[in-house]
TIPA-11440 format. One record per residue: residue in three letters; x, y, z of N, C-alpha, C in turn. Coordinates in steps of 0.05 Angstrom, whole numbers, plus 5000, padded with zeros to 4 digits. Each point is the difference from the previous one (the first is absolute). Layout:
N
ALAXYZXYZXYZ;...
END
This chain:
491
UNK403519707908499149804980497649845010;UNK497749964985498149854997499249714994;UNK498449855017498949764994498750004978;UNK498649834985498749984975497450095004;UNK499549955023496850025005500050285016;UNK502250164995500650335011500250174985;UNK500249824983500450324966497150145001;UNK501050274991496950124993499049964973;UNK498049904995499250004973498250224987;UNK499550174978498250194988500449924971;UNK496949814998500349864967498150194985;UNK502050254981498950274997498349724973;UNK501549954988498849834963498149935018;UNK500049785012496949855006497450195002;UNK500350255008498750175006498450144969;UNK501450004987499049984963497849874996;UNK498750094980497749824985501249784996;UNK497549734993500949814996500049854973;UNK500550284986500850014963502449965002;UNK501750085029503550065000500849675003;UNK497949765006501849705013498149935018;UNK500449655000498349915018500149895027;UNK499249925021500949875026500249754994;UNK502249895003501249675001501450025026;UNK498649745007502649825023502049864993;UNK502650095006502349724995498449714995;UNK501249814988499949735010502349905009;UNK500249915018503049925014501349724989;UNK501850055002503449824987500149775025;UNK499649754980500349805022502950015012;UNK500249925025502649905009501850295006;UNK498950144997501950294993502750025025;UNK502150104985502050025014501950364994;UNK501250055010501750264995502449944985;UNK501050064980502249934987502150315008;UNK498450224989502950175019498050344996;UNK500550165019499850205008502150235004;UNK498250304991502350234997499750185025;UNK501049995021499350165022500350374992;UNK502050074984499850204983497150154995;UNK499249814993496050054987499449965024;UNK499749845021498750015016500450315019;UNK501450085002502450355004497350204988;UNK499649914973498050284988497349945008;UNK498749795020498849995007498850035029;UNK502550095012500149935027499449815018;UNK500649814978499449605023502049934997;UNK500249935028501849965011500749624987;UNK503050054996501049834981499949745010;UNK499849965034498749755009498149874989;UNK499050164997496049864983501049914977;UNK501549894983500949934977500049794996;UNK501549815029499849705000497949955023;UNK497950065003498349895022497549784979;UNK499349855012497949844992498150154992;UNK498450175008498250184991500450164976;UNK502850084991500850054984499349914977;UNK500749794993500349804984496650014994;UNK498249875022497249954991499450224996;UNK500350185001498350374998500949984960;UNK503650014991499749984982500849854973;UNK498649685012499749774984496850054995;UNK499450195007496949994991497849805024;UNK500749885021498549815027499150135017;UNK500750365010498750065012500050364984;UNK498450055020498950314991500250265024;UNK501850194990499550125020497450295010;UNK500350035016496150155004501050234982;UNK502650095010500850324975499249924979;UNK500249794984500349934972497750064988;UNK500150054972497050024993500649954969;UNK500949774994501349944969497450114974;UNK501750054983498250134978501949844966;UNK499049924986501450004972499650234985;UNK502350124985499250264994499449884961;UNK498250244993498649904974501850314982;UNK501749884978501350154983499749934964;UNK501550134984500249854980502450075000;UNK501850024957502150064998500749924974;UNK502050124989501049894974501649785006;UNK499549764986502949785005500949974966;UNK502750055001501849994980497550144978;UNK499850285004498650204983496849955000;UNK498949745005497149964999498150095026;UNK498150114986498450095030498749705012;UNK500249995024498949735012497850005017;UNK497849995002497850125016499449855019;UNK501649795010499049845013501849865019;UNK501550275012502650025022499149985029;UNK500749955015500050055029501849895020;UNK500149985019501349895027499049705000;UNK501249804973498849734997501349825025;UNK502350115008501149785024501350155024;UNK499250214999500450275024498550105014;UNK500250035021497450165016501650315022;UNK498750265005501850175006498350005030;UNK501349925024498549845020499750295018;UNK501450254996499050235008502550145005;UNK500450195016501350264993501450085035;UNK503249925010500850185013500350155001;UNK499550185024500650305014502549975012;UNK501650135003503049915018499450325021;UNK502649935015500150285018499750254985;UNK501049964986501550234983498050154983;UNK497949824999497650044979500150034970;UNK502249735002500249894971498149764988;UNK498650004983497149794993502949734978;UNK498749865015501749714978498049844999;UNK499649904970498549784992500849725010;UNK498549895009501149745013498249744974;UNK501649864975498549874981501749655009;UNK498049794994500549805007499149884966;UNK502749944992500249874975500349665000;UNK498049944977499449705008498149925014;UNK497850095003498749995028496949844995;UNK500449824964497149924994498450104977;UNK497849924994499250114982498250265003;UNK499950214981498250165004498250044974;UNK498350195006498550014973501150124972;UNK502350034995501250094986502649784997;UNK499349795003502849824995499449854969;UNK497450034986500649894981499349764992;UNK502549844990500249675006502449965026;UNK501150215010501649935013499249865029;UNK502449965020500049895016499250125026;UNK501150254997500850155026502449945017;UNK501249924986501749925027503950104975;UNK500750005023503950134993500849755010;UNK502749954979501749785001503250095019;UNK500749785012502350135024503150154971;UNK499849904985501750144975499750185001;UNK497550104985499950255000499350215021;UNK500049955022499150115023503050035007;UNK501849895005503050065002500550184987;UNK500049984977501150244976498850295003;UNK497049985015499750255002501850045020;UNK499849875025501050105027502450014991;UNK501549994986503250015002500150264981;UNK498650054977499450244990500350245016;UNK497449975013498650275014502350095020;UNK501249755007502550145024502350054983;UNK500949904975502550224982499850194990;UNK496949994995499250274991500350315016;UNK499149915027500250135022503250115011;UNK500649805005503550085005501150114987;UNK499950114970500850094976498850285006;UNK498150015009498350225000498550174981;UNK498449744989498650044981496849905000;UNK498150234996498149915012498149824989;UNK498849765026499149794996498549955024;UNK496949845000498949895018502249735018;UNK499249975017502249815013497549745018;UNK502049805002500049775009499549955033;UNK498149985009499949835030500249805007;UNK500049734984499749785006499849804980;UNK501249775000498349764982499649805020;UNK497949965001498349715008500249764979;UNK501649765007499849814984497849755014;UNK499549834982497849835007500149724983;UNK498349815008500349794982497349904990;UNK498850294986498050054986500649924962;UNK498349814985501349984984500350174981;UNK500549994978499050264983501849954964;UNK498050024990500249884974501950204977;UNK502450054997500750184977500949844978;UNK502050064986501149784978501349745018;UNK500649945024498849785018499150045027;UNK500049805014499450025029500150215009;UNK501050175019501250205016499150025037;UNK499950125013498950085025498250235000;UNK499050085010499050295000501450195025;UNK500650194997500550205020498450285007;UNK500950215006498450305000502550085009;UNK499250254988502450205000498050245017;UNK502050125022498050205015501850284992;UNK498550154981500750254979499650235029;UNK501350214992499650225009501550204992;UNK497650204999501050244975498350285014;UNK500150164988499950275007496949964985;UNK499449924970497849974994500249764979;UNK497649874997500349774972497550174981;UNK499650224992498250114983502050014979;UNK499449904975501350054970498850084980;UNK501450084982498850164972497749914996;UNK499649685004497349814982497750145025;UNK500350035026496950095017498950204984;UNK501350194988499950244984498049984974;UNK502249814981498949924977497249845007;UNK499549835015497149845013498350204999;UNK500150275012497350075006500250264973;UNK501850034985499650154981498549844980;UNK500849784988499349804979497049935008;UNK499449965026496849995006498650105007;UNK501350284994499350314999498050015028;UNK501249995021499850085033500350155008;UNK500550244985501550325005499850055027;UNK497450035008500449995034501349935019;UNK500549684995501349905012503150094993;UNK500450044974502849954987500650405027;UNK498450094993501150195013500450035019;UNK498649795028499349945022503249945002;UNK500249784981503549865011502550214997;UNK499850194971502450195010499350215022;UNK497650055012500250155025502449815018;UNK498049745000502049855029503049985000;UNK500349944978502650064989502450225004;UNK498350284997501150245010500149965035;UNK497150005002500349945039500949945008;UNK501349754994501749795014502650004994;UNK500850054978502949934989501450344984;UNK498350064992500250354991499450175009;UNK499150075027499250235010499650304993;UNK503749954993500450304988499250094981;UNK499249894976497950034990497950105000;UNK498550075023497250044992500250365002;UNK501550074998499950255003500850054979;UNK500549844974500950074975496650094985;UNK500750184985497250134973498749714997;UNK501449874983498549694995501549815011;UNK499549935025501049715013500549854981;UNK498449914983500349874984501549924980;UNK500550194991502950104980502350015012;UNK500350045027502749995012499849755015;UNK498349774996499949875009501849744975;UNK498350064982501649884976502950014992;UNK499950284999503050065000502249895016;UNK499450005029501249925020500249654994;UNK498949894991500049744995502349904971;UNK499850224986501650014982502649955014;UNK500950275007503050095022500149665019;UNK498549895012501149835019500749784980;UNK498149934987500049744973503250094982;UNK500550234996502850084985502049905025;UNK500650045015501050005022500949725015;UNK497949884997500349674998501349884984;UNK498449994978502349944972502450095005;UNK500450204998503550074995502149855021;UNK498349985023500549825012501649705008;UNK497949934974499749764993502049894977;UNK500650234986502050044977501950035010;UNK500950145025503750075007500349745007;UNK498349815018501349845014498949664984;UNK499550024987499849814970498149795017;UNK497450104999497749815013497750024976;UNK500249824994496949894970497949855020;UNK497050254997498449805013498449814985;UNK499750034983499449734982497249964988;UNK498350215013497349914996498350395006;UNK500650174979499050255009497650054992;UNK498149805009497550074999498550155015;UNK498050234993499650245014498649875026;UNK498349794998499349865027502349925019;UNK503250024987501750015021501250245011;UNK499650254998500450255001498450115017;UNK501950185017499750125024499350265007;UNK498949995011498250444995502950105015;UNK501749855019501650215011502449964991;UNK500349834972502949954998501549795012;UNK498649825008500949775020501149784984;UNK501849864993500149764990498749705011;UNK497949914984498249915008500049714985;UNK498049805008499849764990502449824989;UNK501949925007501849924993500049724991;UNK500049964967499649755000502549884969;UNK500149994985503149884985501050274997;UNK501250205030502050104998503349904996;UNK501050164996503050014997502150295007;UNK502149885004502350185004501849914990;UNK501950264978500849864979502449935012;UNK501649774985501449865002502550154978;UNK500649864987500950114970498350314997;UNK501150244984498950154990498749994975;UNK498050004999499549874973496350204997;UNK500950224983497150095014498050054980;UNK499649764990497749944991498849735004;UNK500849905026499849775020497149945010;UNK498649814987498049925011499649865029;UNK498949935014500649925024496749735000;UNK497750144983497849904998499549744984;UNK500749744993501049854984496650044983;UNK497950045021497050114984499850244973;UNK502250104997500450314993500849974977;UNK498549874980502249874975499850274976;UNK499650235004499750204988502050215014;UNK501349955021501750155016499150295014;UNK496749905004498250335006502250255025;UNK500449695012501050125031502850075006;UNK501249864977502849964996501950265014;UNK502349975019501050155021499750364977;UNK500250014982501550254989496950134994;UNK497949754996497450184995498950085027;UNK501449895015497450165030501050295003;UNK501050154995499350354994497550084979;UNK499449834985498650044979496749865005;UNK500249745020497849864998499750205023;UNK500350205024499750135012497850244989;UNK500950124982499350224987496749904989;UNK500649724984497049894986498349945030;UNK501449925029497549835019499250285008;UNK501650265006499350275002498250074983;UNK499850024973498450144976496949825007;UNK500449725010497649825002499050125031;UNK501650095020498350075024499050284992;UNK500950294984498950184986497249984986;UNK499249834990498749934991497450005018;UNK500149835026498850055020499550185004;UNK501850245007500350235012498750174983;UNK500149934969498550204993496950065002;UNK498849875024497050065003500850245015;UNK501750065012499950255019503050274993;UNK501249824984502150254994501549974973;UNK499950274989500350104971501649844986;UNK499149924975503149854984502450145005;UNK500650304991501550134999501549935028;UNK499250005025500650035019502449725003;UNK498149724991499849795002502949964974;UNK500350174984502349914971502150145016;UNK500150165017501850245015501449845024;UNK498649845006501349885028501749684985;UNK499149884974501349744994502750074993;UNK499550304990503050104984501850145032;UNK498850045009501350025033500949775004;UNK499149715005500649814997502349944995;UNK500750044960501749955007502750135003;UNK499850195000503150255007499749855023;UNK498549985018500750035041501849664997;UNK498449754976501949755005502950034990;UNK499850224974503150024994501850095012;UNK499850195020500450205016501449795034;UNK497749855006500549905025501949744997;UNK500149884971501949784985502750155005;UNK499650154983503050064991501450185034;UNK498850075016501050025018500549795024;UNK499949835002499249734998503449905003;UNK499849934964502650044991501650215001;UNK500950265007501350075011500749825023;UNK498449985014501750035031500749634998;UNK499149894992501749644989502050104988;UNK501050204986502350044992501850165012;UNK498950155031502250085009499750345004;UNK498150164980500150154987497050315004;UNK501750195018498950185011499450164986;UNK502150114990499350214983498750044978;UNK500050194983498849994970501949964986;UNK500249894973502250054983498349944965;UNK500850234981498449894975501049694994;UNK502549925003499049664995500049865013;UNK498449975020499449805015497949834988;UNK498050084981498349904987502349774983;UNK500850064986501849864978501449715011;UNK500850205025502449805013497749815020;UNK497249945004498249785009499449964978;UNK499050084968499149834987502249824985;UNK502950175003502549824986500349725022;UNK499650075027499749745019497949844996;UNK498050035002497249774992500849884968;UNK500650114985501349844970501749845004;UNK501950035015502149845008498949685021;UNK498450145014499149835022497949784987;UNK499050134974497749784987501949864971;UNK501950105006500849854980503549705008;UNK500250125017500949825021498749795016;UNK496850015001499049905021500550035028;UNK501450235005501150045026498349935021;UNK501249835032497249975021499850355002;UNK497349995001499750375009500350055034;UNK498949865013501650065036501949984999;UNK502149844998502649965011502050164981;UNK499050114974501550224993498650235009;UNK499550075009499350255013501450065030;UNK499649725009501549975025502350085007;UNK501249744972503050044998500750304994;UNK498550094987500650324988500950165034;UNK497549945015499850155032503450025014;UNK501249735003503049985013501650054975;UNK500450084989502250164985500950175003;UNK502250115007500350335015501650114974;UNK499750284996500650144974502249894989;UNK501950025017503049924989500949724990;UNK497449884999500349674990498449964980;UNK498650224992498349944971500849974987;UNK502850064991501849974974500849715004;UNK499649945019502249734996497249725009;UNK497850025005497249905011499049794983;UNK501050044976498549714980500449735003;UNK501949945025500549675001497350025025;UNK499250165011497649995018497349924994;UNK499750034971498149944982499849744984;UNK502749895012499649754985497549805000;UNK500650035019496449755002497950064992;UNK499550334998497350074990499050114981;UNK502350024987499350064975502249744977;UNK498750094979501749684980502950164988;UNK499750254993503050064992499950315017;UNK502149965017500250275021501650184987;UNK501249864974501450354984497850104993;UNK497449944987498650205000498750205016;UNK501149915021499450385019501750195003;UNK503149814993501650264992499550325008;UNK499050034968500150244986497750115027;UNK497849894999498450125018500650045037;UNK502749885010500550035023501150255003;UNK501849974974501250314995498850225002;UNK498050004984497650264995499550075032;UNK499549755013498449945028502550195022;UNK502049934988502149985036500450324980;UNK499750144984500650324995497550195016;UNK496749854996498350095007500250035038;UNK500849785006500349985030502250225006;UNK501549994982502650225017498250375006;UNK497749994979498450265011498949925025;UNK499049795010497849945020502350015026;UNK502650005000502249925026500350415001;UNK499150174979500650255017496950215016;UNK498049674999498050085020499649785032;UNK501549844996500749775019501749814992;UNK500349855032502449824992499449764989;UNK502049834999499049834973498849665019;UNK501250095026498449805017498249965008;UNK497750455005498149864998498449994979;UNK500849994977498249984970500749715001;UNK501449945006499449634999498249915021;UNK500250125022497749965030498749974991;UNK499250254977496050084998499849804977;UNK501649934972499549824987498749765016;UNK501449945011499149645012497450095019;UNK499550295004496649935011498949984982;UNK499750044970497950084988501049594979;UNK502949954993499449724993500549775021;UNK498349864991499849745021501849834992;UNK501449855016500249815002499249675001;UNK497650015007497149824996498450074992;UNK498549864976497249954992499749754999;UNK497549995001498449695004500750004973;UNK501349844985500449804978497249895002;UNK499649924978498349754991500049805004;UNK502749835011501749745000500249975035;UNK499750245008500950005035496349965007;UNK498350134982497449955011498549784999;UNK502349884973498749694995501049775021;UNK502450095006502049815021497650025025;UNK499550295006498549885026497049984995;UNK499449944975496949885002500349714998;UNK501949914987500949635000500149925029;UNK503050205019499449865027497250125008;UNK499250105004497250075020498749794994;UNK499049834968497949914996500949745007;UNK502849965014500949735013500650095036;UNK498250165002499050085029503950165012;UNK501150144987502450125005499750304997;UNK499850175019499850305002501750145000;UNK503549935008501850145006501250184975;UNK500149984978499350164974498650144998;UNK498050035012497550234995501450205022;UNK500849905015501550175034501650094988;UNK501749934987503450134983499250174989;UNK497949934981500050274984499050245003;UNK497849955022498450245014502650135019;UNK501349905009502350085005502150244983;UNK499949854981502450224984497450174984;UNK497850064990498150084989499250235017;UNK500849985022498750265026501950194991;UNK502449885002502750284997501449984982;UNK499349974962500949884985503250174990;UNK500050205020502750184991502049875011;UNK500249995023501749895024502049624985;UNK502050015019501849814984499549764993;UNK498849875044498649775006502849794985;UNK502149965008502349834993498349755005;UNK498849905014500049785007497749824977;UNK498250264989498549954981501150094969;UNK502749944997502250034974497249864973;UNK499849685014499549924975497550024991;UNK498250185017497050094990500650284981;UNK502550084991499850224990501949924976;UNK499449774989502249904978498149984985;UNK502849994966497849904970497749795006;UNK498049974989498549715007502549854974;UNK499649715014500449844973497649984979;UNK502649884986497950014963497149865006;UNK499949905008497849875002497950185017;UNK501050205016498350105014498850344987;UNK501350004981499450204980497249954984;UNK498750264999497749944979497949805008;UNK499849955020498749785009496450054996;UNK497349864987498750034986498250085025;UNK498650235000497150125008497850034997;UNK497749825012497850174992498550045024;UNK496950094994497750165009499349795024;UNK500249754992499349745019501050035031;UNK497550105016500949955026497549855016;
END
C-alpha cells in the first residue's frame, strides 16, 4: 500500500482537446477538517488506509494544497434535464483532479466534489454542502455492498466555510472515485455542436480505456452503443429488485459504463409503493420509481441520437429494443433468486406479479418483507402470516399467495435443500438499506459536529446481508415521521 504522494497518476482526459473541459484549481475550504473516511476505497486504490487521517490529507482534499500528480480539469458536457436539452452543463462545482494507475493496472478517476467555482457553474457557488455530501458517501457505499454498480466515496472534508442554500450551511467536498465520470451529456455536447471529430475522438477513448474489446468489432461503434445499452439495462434492473429511486435521471447523470452516478434526492423504498417519487422537484412524476425502466430507454434513444453521426438508425432502433428484453430478462431474474427460485416454472411470472399487487396494495416495507420471506423454512409457510404482522397492514392477504409460494418451493427442495435456498435468499436480500430517516439522523448529528452515525452505517452498508445483531435497530421500519421525507436537487 501507498502514500498519497506514491500513487501513479496517467490523466489519459487531460490529454484531450480542450473542447473536452477546462483547467481549474480547487479553492480551499476554510478551517477544513475530516468528518469520516472509507479505507475500502482507499483498497481500490492502493493507499494505504493510514493516509486517510493525516493532515496532508485533509489539505490535499479541502482544496489548500495541490498535489504535483494532479492536474484538475472541469469536464464540459451537456444533457437533457427532465426531457429539455440544456446547453449549458458542465463540472459547475467538480473538478476530475486526474486518474489512478493501481498495481493491477486498473485506471480510477480521482474527482474532488465541491471544490469552487468553475467556468461552468453558472450562478452557482461551487462549493457541496456537508448534507449532501453525506448522502452521497453513504449512497455510494450501499450501493456497493449490495453489489450494484456505482462510483464510490473516499472522503468528506468538512469545514467552516459558509455557504448559502435555503439557509446558512458549511461547505464540504466529497472525494468521488469511479472507473470513469464520462456521461451520455459529453456525447450529446459535441454532437449538438456538431464536433464530429472530436465527438469521435471521445468514443475512440472510450473503447481504449473502458472497452477494449471492442475495437476489433466491424463498427466499434455500434458495439459500442449497444454495449452501453446491456450495462444501462443491467443497472436499472438493478435498481428495480432492490427498490432504489434515483430521483433525478437526467442524461447528464448517466454513465457510459453503467455506474450509478450523481446521487442527489435519492431514495430506497420504504413502503412499496411504486409509483413513489422520491424528487419533491418532480411534480410531473418524470422519475417516479416504476418510470426509471422507461426514462432509461428515452436517456438511451437521446444518447442514439448522438451516435447516429457514426452508426445506422437501424443499428441504433436494434440495440434500444435489446435494451429492453436484456432489463426484463436481468429483473425478473433478479426476482427469481429474492424469491428463492432456481429453476424455470411457467408461473413464476404470475406468482411475482400476484406478489408486487399484493405488496402495493398493502403498502408492504419492501426489505424487511423480503427478508422475512429469507428465514422461513418450507414447512412454516403455511403457518408464516403472524411474521408479517408488522409489515404488511392485513397479513391474511398473503394467504392465498404463501400457498401458491410454499407448493412452488416444494419443486425447488428436489434440486436442493431448503437451508441452502434460504442461505442464498438472504445473500441476494438485505437486511440494511440506508433509509432516508437513518441518512437524515446522521446529517443532524454530524452538522452538530457528531460522526458516530456516519461510522454505523458504513458499517452495516459494507455487508448489508450479514445479521450485525448489535446493529438490530438500523434495520427497522423508520417511524412515521421518517417516511417520505421531502427531497430535492439542493446541495
Amino acid at each position: 500500500m501507498k502514500r498519497l504522494d506514491q500513487l501513479v497518476f496517467n490523466n489519459t482526459f487531460r490529454q484531450l482537446p480542450d473542447v473536452f473541459g477546462q483547467p481549474v484549481t480547487p479553492i480551499g475550504l476554510d478551517n477544513a477538517f475530516l468528518v469520516s473516511a472509507n479505507p475500502e476505497v482507499a483498497a481500490l486504490l492502493d493507499l494505504n488506509p493510514e493516509e486517510l487521517y493525516t493532515p496532508s490529507f485533509v489539505r490535499i482534499f479541502s482544496g489548500n494544497q495541490q498535489l504535483a500528480q494532479f492536474n484538475p480539469i472541469a469536464m464540459k458536457y451537456t444533457g437533457h434535464q427532465f426531457g429539455q436539452y440544456n446547453p449549458d452543463l458542465g463540472d459547475g462545482r467538480g473538478l476530475l483532479l486526474g486518474e489512478v494507475v493501481t498495481d493491477r493496472g486498473q485506471k480510477w478517476d480521482l474527482h474532488l466534489k465541491g471544490s469552487g467555482k468553475t467556468p461552468y457553474s453558472r450562478m452557482g457557488d461551487g462549493r457541496a454542502v456537508l448534507r449532501s455530501s453525506i448522502r452521497e458517501y453513504l449512497a455510494s457505499a450501499a450501493m456497493s455492498g449490495l453489489g450494484i454498480p456505482t462510483t464510490h466515496a473516499l472522503a468528506i472534508i468538512g469545514s467552516e466555510t459558509p455557504v448559502y442554500r435555503e439557509q446558512q450551511e458549511y461547505g464540504a467536498t466529497l472525494v468521488r472515485v469511479a472507473e470513469s465520470h464520462i456521461r451520455f451529456g459529453h456525447f450529446e455536447y459535441l454532437f449538438f455542436t456538431r464536433q464530429y471529430p472530436d465527438l469521435k475522438r471521445l468514443m475512440d477513448y472510450v473503447i481504449d480505456h473502458h472497452y477494449l474489446d471492442l475495437k476489433q468489432q466491424g463498427n466499434p461503434y455500434q458495439a459500442l452503443f449497444y454495449r452501453i445499452c446491456e450495462t444501462t439495462a443491467e443497472m436499472i434492473a438493478a435498481w428495480q429488485a432492490v427498490g432504489f429511486a434515483h430521483g433525478v435521471m437526467n442524461t447528464d447523470n448517466m454513465s457510459i459504463l453503467g455506474l450509478t452516478f450523481d446521487y442527489g434526492p435519492y431514495a430506497f423504498l420504504d413502503d412499496y409503493i411504486p409509483n413513489f417519487i422520491c424528487n419533491h422537484s418532480d411534480y410531473s412524476g418524470r422519475y417516479a420509481f416504476n418510470q426509471q425502466s422507461g426514462i432509461g430507454l428515452w436517456n438511451l434513444t437521446a444518447l442514439g441520437y448522438a451516435f447516429s453521426a457514426f452508426v445506422d438508425k437501424n443499428h441504433i432502433e436494434s440495440a434500444l429494443e435489446h435494451y429492453q428484453v436484456h432489463l426484463q430478462q436481468q429483473y425478473s431474474q433478479r426476482i427469481k433468486s429474492k424469491l428463492g427460485l432456481t429453476l424455470n416454472d411457467d408461473g413464476d411470472s404470475e406468482l411475482g406479479n400476484r406478489l408486487f399487487t399484493i405488496l402495493a396494495e398493502q403498502e408492504a416495507d419492501y426489505t424487511l418483507f423480503f427478508r422475512t420471506l429469507s428465514s422461513i423454512p418450507y414447512e412454516a409457510l403455511a403457518e408464516a402470516i403472524p411474521k408479517f404482522e408488522d409489515i404488511v397492514d392485513d397479513p391474511m392477504a398473503l394467504a392465498p399467495w404463501l400457498s401458491t409460494y410454499k407448493k412452488r418451493i416444494k419443486k425447488e427442495l428436489a434440486q436442493q435443500t431448503d437451508l441452502k435456498r434460504l442461505e442464498q435468499m438472504k445473500q441476494v436480500n438485505p437486511k440494511f438499506i440506508l433509509r432516508n430517516y437513518l441518512a437524515q439522523q446522521a446529517i443532524d448529528q454530524a452538522e452538530r459536529g457528531h460522526y458516530e452515525k456516519i461510522e454505523a452505517l458504513l458499517h452495516v452498508l459494507h455487508d448489508p446481508f450479514s445479521e450485525h445483531p448489535q446493529f438490530e435497530h438500523l434495520a427497522q421500519q423508520p417511524p412515521y415521521w421518517g417516511k417520505h421525507l421531502p427531497l430535492s436537487c439542493s446541495s
